[in-house]
Each structure stands twice: as C-alpha cells, then as structure tokens.
C-alpha positions in Angstrom: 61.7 156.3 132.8 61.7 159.9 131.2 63.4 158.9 128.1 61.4 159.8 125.1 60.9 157.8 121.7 61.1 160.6 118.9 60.1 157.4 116.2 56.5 157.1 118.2 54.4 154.7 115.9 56.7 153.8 113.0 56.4 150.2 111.0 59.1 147.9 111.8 61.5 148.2 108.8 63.0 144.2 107.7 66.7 145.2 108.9 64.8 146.2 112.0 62.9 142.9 112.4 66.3 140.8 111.7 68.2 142.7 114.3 65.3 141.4 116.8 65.8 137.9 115.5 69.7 137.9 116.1 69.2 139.9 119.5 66.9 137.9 121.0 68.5 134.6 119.8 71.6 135.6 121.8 69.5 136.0 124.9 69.5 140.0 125.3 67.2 141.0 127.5 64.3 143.2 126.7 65.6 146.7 128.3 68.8 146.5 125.9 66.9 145.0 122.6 64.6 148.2 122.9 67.3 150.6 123.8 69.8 148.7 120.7 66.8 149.6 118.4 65.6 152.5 119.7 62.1 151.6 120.4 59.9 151.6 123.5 60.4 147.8 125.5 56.4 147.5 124.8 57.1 148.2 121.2 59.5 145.3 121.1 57.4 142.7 123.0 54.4 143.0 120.7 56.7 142.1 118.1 58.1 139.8 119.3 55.2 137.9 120.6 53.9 138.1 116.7 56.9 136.4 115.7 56.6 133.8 117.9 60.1 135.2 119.8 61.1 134.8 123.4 63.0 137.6 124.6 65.2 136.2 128.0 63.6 137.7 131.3 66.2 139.6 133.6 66.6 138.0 136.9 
C-alpha cells in the first residue's frame, strides 16, 4: 500500500469523469478503475457515489 499519488487533490477533469462512467459500466472493479486513472480507490468512490455509480465489489 506504499504507492504514492503525485496528483494529491486535483478536480476531476470531464474525460476523467467519462472514463469512470465506461469503467464502471463494464463492471471493473474499484482497485483497477483507480489504478486506470491514476487516483487513490477513495478518490474514486466519492465520485462515484456523487454520480450515483456502482463500482462492482471484488469477491
């Protein structure tokens, strides 16, 4: 869990946002849409919780 997010606090950009969209709408789960967009998992739950997205759980 060392790995370290250079981009610390930086507005999601729209290209950004769409990429979560399509990710999560093919079922990726949260570990990979964070590490496809560069950005911390927490990062990409909070925004997807505000756009109303489910992100698949791992089993």
């Amino acid at each position: 869990m060392s790995e370290k997010f250079e981009r610390h606090r930086q507005p999601w950009r729209p290209d950004e946002v769409q990429k979560l969209h399509t990710l999560a709408k093919k079922g990726m789960a949260l570990k990979a849409i964070a590490k496809a967009l560069t950005r911390s998992e927490e990062s990409v739950k909070d925004r997807a919780k505000a756009d109303g997205l489910n992100i698949a759980k791992l089993r």
